[in-house]
C-alpha positions as CSV (number, residue, x, y, z in Angstrom):
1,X,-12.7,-10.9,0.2
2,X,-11.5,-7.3,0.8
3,X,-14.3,-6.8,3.4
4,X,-17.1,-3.7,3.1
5,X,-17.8,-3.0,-0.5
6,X,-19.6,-5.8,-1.6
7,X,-23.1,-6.6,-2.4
8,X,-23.2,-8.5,0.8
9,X,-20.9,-9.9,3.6
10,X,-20.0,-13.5,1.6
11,X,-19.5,-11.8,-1.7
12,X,-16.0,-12.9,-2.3
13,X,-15.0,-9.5,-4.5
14,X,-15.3,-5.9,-4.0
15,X,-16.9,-3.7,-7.0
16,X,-14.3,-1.9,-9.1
17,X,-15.5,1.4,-8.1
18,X,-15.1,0.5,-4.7
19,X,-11.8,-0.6,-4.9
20,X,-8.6,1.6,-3.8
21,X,-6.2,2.0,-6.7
22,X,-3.8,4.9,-5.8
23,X,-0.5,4.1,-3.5
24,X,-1.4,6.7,-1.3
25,X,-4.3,8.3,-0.2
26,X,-4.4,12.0,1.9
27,X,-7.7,12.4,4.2
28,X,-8.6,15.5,7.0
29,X,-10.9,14.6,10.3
30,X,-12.2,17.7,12.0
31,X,-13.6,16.7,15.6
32,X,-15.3,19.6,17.4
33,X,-16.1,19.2,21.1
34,X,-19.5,21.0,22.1
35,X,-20.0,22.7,25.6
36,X,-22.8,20.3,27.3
37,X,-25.9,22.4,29.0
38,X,-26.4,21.7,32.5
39,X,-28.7,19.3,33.5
């Protein structure tokens, strides 16, 4: 069981196209901090 992926939570295989196949994977996260309005 490789966790999310599956048809359901007791599903005890992912689906091929979910699974991760590459040794190594490269991802970018942008996080952007808005001004809040008075209140």
């Amino acid at each position: 069981h490789m966790g999310v992926g599956g048809d359901d939570s007791w599903s005890q295989s992912v689906h091929p196209e979910f699974l991760l196949t590459q040794p190594h994977y490269q991802y970018q996260l942008t996080l952007r901090v808005k001004a809040s309005s008075p209140q």
